[in-house]
N, C-alpha and C positions, 0 to 999 in steps of 0.2 A: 638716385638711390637715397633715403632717408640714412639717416647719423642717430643713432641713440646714446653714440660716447656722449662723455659728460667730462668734461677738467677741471675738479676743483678738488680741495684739500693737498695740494702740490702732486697731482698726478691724473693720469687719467683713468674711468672709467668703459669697459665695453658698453655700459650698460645699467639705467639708472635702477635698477633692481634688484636691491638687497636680501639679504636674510635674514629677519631678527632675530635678536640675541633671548636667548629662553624658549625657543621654536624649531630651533636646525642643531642643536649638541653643540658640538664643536666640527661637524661637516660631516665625519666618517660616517654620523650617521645615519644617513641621506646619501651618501654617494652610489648608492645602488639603487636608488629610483627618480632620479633627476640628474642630469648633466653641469654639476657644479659649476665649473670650470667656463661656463656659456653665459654665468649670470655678472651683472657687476658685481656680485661679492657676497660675504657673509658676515657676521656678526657672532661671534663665537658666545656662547653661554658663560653665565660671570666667571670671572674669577679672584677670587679672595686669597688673602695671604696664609692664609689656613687653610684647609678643608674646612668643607659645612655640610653637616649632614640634612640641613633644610627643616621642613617641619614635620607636624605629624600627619599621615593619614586623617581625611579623604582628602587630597590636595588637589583634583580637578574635579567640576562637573558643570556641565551644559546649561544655559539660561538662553532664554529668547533671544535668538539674534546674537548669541556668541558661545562668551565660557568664561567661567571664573576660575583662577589658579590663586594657589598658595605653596608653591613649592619652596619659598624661603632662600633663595638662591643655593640652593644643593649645589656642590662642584667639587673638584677633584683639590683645587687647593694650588698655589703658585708650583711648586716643585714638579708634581705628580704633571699638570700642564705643560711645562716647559721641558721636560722627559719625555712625555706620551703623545699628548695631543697636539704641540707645535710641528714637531718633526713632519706626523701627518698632514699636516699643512702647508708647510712648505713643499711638498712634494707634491702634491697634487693639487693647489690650487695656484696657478701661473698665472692664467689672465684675469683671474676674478682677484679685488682684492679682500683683504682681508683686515676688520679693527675684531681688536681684543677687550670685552666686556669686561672696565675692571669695578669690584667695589669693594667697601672696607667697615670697619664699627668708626675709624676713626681718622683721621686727613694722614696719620702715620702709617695707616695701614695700608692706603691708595698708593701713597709714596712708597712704601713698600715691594708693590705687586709694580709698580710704573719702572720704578730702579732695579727691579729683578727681575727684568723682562728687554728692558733697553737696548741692551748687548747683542741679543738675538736676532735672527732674521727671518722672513717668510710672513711679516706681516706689515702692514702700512702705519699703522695706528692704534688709536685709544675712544673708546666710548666710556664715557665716565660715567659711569650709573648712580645718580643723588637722587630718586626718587623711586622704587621698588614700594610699593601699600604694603606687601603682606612680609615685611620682618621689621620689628619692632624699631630698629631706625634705619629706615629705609628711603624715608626721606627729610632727616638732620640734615643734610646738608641743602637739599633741594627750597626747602621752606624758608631757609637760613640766609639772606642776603649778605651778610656779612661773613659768615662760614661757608656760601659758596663762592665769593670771590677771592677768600681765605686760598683754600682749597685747591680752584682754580689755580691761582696763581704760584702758589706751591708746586702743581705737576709742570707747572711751565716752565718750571727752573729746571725741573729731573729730565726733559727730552724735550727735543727738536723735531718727536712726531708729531703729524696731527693729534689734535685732542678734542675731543666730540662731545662736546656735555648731554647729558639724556636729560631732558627735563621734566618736572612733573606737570600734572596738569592741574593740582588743587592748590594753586594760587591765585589772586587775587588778578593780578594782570602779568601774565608769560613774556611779555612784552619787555617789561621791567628787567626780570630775569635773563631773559637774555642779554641783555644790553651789559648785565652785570658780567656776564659770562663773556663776552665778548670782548670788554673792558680790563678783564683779568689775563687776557691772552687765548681762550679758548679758538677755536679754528676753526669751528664749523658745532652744530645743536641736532638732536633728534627730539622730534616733535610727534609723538609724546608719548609718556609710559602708562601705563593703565589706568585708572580707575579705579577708586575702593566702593568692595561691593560687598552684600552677603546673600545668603540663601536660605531659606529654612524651611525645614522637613515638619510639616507639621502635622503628621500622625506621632514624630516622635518628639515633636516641640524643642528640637536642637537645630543645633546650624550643619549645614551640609558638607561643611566645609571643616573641619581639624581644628585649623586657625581660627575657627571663630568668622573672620572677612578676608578675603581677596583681592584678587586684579580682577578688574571684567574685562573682556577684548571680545574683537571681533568687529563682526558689520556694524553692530547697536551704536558703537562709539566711533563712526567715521564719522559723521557730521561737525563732531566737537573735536576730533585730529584735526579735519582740516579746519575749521574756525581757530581752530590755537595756532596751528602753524602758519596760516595768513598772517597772524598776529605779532610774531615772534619774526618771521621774516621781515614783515615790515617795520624791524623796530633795532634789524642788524645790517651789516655789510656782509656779514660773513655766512657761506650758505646752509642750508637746513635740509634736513633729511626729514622725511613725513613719513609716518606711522599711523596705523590706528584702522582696523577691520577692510586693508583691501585686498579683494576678489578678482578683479579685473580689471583691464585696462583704464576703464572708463575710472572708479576709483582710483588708481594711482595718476590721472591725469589729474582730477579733481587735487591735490595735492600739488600737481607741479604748476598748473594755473594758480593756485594760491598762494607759489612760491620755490618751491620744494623744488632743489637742485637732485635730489635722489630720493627713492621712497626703500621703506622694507614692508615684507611680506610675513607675518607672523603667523597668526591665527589659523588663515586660511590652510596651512600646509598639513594641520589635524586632517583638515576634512579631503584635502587635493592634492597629495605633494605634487604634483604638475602645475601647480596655482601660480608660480612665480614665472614660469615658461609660459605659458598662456600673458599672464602680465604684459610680457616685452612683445609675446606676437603682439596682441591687440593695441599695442602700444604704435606701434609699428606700422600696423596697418591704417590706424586714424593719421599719421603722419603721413602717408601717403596720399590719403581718401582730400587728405587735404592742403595738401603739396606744401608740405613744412619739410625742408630738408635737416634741420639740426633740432633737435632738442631744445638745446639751449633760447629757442625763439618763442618755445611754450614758460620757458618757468617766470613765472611773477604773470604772465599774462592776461588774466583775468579780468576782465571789462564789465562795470556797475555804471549801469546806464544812469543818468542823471547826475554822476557823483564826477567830480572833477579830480584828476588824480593826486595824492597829496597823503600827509601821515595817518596812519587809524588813529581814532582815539583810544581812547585810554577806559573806556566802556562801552559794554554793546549797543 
């Protein structure tokens, strides 16, 4: 019988199949058409030291091969959270676990939502969101080598949970990044948050989108998830979670061959919320087809014939 557990970030997983964070609410609201409780876990939508009413109308519309958002991370706010939406968490998600999206305008406000949330129980961890395109600094810290190891190493002092840096993907070398991330005490990276995109309506010669530009996600940007996260993993100890337009098993492999100790399932759940159960069957069944009993035997496994194994560089 195949193993799909996963052990890493001081715990185990059933299952390397996340939910990401800006795509599943904070659970509830998905619990009536998909078996939470069966996936390795979820990714709770941000949460800010305030409320944030997010941005303006039209904040989603559809592009080739995915979709572009601008929802400005809209959230209920640290209190309203830890009242409302934890509670239901803890109750109903047991075997899956659970990191909590946190973000901030400023390293005081991270610190903020990290220290008034610590205490609590019914969750594993932290995804630290330094890279979000569409609010105006949404990726200060992500860009910032020396404000994300700032950063970093500040929420390392506030807890002893894991801490998950989200990374962006418009930098120069993610590689780098991580290393900094890793260096500040982080525990483990997700690889990778959107893309800045836009769209334009050209009967009315404006942009489609409220904000002006967006996140693009979807299948368009798996190539370049998985090319970042190859990059990032091979440039840390510490493991990475892969992101970025997957549909099926076959993508989320494509991820954990290039490294990816756990992947999430974002996009696809617009168009399937079954997309992430599908995921782990097909997951599943390749493990089998190919008598791989543990997971753990596929991640980083990725064989480039002619190349001798050894660090990427630093260009493609």
């Amino acid at each position: 019988m195949v193993g799909l557990g996963q052990s890493v970030l001081g715990t185990s997983f059933q299952s390397p199949v996340l939910l990401a964070s800006g795509t599943c609410g904070y659970g509830e609201e998905y619990a009536d058409l998909i078996p939470l409780d069966t996936l390795g876990g979820l990714v709770t939508k941000a949460v800010s030291l305030e409320p944030r009413a997010g941005n303006p109308p039209h904040r989603v519309a559809e592009t080739p091969g995915g979709m572009i958002n601008a929802i400005g991370l809209q959230n209920v706010g640290l209190e309203r959270f830890r009242s409302e939406k934890l509670p239901w968490l803890r109750e109903h998600l047991v075997s899956a676990r659970t990191l909590i999206n946190v973000v901030g305008h400023s390293a005081g406000e991270y610190a903020g939502v990290v220290s008034g949330l610590d205490d609590d129980e019914g969750f594993l961890g932290y995804e630290i969101n330094v890279s979000c395109p569409n609010v105006k600094d949404g990726t200060l810290f992500g860009t910032d080598p020396q404000g994300l190891s700032d950063l970093v190493s500040k929420l390392r002092r506030l807890t002893k949970r894991p801490l998950v840096v989200k990374l962006t993907p418009n930098v120069p070398d993610i590689g780098h990044y991580a290393r900094i991330c890793e260096d500040a005490g982080a525990d483990g990276l997700s690889t990778i948050n959107t893309f800045p995109g836009m769209l334009i309506d050209v009967e009315r010669r404006q942009p489609v989108i409220g904000n002006v530009s967006g996140g693009v996600s979807g299948p368009a940007i798996l190539p370049m998830g998985v090319y970042l996260t190859w990059r990032a993993a091979a440039a840390v100890s510490i493991p990475v979670i892969g992101i970025g337009g997957i549909r099926s098993g076959a993508d989320a492999l494509q991820y954990i061959l290039a490294g990816a100790s756990l992947v999430q399932v974002g996009t696809a759940l617009f168009v399937d919320p079954s997309a992430p159960i599908q995921v782990q069957e097909e997951i599943s069944g390749y493990m089998e087809r190919h008598a791989i009993r543990s997971l753990g035997d596929l991640v980083g496994a990725l064989e480039i014939p002619g190349r001798d194994p050894g660090p990427v560089e630093d260009s493609p």
